[in-house]
C-alpha positions in Angstrom: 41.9 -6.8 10.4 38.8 -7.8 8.3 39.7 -8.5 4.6 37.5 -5.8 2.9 39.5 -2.5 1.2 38.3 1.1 2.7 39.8 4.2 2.0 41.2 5.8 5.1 39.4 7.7 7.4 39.7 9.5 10.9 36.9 8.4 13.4 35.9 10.7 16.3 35.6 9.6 19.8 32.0 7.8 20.5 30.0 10.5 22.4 28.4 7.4 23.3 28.2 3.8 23.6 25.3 3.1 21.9 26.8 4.9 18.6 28.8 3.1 15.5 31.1 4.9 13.4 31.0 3.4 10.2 33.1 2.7 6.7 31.3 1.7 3.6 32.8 -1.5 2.0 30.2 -0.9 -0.4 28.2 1.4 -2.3 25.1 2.8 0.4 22.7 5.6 0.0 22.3 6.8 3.9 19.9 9.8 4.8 20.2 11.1 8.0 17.4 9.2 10.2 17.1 5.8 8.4 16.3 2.6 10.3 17.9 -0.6 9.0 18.9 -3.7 10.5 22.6 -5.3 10.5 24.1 -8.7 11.5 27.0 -8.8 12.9 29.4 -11.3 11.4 32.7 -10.7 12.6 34.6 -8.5 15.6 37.7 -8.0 16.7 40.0 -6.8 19.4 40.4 -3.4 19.1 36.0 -2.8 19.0 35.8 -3.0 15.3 33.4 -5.0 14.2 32.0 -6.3 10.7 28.2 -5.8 9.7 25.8 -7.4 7.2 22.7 -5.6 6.3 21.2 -7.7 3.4 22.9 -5.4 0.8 26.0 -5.1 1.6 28.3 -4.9 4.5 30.0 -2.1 6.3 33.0 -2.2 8.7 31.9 -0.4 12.3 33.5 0.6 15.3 31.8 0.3 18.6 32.8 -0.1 22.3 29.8 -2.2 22.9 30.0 -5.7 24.3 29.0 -6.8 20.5 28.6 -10.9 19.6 28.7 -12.6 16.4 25.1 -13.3 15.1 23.5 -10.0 17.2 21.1 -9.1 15.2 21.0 -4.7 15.5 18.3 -2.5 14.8 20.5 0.7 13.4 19.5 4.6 12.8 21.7 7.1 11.0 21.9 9.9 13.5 24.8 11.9 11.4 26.1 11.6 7.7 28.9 14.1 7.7 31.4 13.8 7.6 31.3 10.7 9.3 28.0 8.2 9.7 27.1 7.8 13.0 24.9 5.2 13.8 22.7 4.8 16.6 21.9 1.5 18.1 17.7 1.1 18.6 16.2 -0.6 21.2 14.1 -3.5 20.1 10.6 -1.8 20.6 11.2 0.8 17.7 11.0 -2.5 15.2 7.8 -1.6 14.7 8.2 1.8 14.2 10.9 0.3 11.5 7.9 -1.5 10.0 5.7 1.5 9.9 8.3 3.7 8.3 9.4 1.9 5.4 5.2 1.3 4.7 4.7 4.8 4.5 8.2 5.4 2.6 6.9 3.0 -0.4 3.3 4.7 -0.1 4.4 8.2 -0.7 6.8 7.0 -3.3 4.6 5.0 -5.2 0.9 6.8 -4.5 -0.4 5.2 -7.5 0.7 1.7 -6.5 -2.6 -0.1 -6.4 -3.6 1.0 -10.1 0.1 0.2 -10.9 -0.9 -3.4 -10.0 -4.1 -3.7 -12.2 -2.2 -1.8 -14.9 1.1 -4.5 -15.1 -1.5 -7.7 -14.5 -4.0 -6.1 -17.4 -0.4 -5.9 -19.6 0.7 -9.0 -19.2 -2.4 -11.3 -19.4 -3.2 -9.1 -22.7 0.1 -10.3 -23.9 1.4 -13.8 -25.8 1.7 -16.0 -22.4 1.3 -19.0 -24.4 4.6 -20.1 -24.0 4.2 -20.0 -20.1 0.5 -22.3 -20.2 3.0 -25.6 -20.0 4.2 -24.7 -16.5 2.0 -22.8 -14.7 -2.4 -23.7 -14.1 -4.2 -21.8 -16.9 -7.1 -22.2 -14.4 -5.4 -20.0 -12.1 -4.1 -17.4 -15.0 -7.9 -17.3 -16.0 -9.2 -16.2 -12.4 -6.0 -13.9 -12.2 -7.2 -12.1 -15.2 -10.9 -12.3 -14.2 -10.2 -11.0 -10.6 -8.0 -8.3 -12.2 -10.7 -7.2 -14.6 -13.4 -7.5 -11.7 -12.0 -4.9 -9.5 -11.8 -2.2 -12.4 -14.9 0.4 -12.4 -16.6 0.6 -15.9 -20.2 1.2 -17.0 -20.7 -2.1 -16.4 -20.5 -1.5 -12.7 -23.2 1.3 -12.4 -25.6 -1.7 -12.2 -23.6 -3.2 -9.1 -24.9 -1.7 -6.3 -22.1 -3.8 -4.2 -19.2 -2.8 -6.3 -17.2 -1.3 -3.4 -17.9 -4.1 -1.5 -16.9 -6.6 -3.8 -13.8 -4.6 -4.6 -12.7 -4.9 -0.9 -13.4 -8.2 -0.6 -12.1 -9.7 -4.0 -8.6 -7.4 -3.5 -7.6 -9.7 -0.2 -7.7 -6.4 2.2 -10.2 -8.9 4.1 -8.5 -12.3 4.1 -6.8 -12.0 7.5 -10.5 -10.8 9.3 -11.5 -14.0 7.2 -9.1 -16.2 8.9 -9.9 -15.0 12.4 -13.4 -15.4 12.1 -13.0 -19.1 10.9 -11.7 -19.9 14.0 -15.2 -19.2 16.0 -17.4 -20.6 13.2 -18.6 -23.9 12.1 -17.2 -26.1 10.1 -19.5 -25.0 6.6 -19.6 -21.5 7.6 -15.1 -22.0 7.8 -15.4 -23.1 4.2 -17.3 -20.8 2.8 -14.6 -18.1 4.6 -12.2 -20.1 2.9 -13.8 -20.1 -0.3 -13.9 -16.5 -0.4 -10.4 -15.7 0.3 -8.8 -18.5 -1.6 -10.8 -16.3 -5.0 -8.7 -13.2 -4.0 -6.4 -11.8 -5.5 -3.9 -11.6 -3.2 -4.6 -15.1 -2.1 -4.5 -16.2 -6.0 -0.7 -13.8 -6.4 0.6 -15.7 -3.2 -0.2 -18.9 -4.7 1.7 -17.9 -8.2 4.3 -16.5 -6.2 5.0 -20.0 -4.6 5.1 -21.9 -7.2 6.9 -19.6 -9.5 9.8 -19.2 -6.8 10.2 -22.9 -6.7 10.2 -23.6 -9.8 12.9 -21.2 -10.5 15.2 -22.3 -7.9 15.2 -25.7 -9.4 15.9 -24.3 -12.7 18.9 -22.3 -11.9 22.2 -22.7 -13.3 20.8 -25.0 -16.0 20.4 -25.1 -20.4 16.6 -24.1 -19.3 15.7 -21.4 -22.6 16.6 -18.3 -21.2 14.0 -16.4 -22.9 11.4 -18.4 -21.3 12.9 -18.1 -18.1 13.1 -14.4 -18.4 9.1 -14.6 -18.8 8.8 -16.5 -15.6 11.1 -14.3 -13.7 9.0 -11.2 -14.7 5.8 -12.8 -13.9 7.4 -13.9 -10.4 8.4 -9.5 -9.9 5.3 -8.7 -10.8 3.3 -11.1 -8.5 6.0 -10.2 -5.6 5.5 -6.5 -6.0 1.9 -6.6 -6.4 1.4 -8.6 -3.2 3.8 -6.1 -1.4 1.4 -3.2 -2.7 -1.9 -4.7 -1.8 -0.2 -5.4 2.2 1.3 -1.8 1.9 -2.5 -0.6 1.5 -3.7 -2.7 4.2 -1.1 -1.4 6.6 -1.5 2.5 5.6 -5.2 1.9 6.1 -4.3 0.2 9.8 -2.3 3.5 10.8 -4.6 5.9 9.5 -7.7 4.1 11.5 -5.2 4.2 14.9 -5.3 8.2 13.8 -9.0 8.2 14.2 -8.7 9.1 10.2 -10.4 7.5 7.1 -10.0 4.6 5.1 -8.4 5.1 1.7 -8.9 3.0 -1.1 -7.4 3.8 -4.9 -10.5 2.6 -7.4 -9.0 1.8 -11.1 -11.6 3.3 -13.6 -11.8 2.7 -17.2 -12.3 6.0 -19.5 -13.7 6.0 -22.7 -10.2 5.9 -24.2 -9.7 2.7 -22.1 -7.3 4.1 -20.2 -7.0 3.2 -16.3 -7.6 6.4 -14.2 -7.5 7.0 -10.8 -10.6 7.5 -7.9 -9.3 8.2 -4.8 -11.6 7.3 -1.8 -11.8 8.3 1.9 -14.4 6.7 3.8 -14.7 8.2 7.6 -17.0 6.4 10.0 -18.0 7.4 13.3 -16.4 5.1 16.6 -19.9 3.1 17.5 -18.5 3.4 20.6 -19.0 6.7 21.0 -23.1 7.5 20.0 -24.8 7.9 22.7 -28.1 9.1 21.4 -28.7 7.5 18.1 -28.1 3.6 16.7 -27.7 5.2 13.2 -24.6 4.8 11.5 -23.0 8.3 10.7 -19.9 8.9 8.1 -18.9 10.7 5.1 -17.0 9.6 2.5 -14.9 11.9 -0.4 -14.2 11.3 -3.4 -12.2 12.5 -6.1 -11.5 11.1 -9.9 -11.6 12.6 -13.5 -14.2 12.3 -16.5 -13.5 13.0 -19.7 -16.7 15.0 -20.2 -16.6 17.0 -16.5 -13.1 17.4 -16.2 -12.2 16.7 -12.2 -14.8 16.1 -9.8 -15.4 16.2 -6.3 -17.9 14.4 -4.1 -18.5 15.1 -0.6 -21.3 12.9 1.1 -22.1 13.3 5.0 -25.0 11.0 6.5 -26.3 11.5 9.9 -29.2 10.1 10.9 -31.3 9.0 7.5 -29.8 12.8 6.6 -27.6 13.3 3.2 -25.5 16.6 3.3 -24.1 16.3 0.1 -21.9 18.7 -1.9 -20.1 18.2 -5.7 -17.3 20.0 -6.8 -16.6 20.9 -10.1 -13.2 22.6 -12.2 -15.5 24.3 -14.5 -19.2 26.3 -15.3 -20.4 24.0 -18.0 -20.0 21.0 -15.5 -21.5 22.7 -12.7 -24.6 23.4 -14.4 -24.6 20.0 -15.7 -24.6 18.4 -12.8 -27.0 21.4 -11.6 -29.9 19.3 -13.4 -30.0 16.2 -12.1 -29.5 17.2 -8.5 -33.8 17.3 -7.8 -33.9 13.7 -9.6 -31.5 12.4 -7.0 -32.7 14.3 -3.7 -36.1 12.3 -5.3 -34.6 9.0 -5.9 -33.3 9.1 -1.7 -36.3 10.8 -0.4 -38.2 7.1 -2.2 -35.3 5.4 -0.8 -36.7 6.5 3.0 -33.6 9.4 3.1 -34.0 12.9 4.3 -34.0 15.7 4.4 -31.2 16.0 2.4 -28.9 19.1 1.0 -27.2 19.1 -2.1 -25.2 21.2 -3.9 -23.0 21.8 -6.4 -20.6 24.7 -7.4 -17.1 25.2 -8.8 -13.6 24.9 -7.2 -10.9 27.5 -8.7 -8.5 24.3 -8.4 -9.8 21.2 -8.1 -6.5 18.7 -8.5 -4.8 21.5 -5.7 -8.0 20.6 -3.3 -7.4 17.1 -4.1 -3.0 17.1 -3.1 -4.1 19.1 -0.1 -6.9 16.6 1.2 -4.6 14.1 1.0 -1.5 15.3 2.0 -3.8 16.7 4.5 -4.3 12.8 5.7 -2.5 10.6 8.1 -0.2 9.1 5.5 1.6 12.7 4.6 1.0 14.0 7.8 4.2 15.6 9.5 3.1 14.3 13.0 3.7 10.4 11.5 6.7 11.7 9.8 8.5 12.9 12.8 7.6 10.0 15.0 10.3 8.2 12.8 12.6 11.0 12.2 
């Protein structure tokens, strides 16, 4: 018998070979359908067998011919009142993958703002203490990338804003590295160039060094204050770079759904507060016009002003055609926005666009249109949900 204490418990009969019956050795939160993977690290005679999963380990019972150092892919098909675990064929590791990316999503919608939000905090803080051991080069294009990827009023004279957004996040460093394997030598460095100024490039490189310069100072007289500083910095650059991949991949599902792209744009309110634009960018397969070499999409937009309340804007193009429509939570704001809808119909007839239809009116609930579009999308969608279930 394993040394590990378990209170007693009566296990059923497999149903079938492919299922565990388990006993915590340790404290786990199970829900019925979880994936998780498990070592196992012991086994004996009578099928038992002992099982590390990263956070603990668990005692199982299996009448499968189990090895030391298989590695299992495990779901929870039944909680009560006994866990039953199911063993998953290799192939649903992705599906593993994909769940716990839309897990951390849905918990942490906000996750991408949350990141600008924690970097804006802690550069704005007393980091002097940390300038001996880290690059205050690379602390001062942290804070400048940080600060370049927040909308302000500066940015209404950026006409590439968006782009440079995308670009200077790191959701385009992997596209960069495959094209620098079909391009010259200069054109490769300029690639390079580019993605080394990111900011998930510029966290990766933090994380590094961080990491190894706290396992060298473990266990010593190092100040612990200080060390505390470094630790937090090394969370923060961990967790950010797990929220900018986490966007990347929900963007990468949503695109295999023939849905749109959807990017979280940090805006700075009079107050100076960070709020929130959410944006969903749809653009037609290329593959599949037939009669025009126009691009055609639509984008939506949502975010809040303190002057308007929440907005709405719905934009389709089609053809040098602009079908626009903006939503408003309130009267005044509707016939606000009422008057300068002829000056921009003007502005993209000039611009070689049209005809064009805009309008503007009222939504009885704006921030309920808003949860159901997109709840509405892939990421919330009950089809991906049960996939995985």
């Amino acid at each position: 018998m394993f040394p590990i204490n378990t209170p007693p418990v009566v296990l059923p009969k497999p149903t079938s070979p492919i299922h565990f019956i388990k006993t915590l050795t340790e404290t786990f939160s199970f829900t019925k359908g979880d994936l998780f993977r498990a070592l196992v690290v012991q086994k004996s005679d009578n099928h038992e067998v002992l099982l590390d999963t990263g956070g603990g380990t668990l005692l199982a019972k299996s009448n499968l011919a189990l090895k030391i150092g298989d590695t299992l892919l495990l779901k929870v098909d039944e909680t009560q009142p006994n866990i039953i675990l199911n063993l998953m064929p290799a192939a649903d590791e992705d599906s593993l993958h994909i769940r716990n990316n839309l897990a951390l999503f849905r918990a942490i919608p906000q996750g991408m703002v949350n990141v600008i939000k924690n970097g804006l905090e802690f550069f704005q803080g007393d980091i002097q203490n940390l300038l001996p051991f880290l690059e205050k080069a690379e602390l001062d294009s942290l804070q400048s990338r940080i600060n370049s990827l927040i909308f302000s009023e500066k940015s209404l004279d950026n006409p590439l804003f968006f782009k440079q957004f995308i670009i200077n996040i790191g959701f385009l460093i992997e596209k960069s590295l495959k094209k620098s394997l079909s391009v010259s030598l200069e054109e490769e460095k300029s690639l390079s160039q580019t993605s080394n100024k990111s900011l998930k490039c510029l966290l990766s490189h933090l994380s590094s060094r961080l990491h190894l310069f706290l396992s060298d100072k473990a266990g010593s007289d190092f100040d612990s204050q200080l060390l505390n500083s470094l630790e937090n910095l090394a969370r923060y650059a961990d967790s950010s770079l797990e929220t900018i991949y986490n966007q990347q991949v929900v963007n990468v599902i949503g695109q295999e759904e023939e849905q749109s792209y959807y990017f979280q744009i940090p805006i700075n309110s009079c107050d100076n507060d960070l709020r929130t634009a959410d944006l969903f960018i749809n653009i037609k397969d290329k593959n599949a016009r037939s009669t025009t070499s126009d691009d055609q999409f639509q984008f939506v937009l949502f975010f809040n002003m303190d002057a308007l309340g929440d907005i709405m804007v719905d934009i389709k193009y089609n053809q040098k055609k602009i079908l626009g429509t903006f939503k408003c939570d309130n009267v005044d704001s509707r016939d606000f926005l009422k008057e300068f809808l002829e000056i921009l119909n003007d502005r993209l007839s000039s611009a070689g666009y049209g005809p064009n239809y805009l309008n503007v009116c009222c939504s009885g609930n704006l921030f309920q249109e808003k949860v159901d579009f997109i709840h509405d999308k892939v990421i919330y969608s009950k089809k991906i949900i049960n996939c995985f279930a």
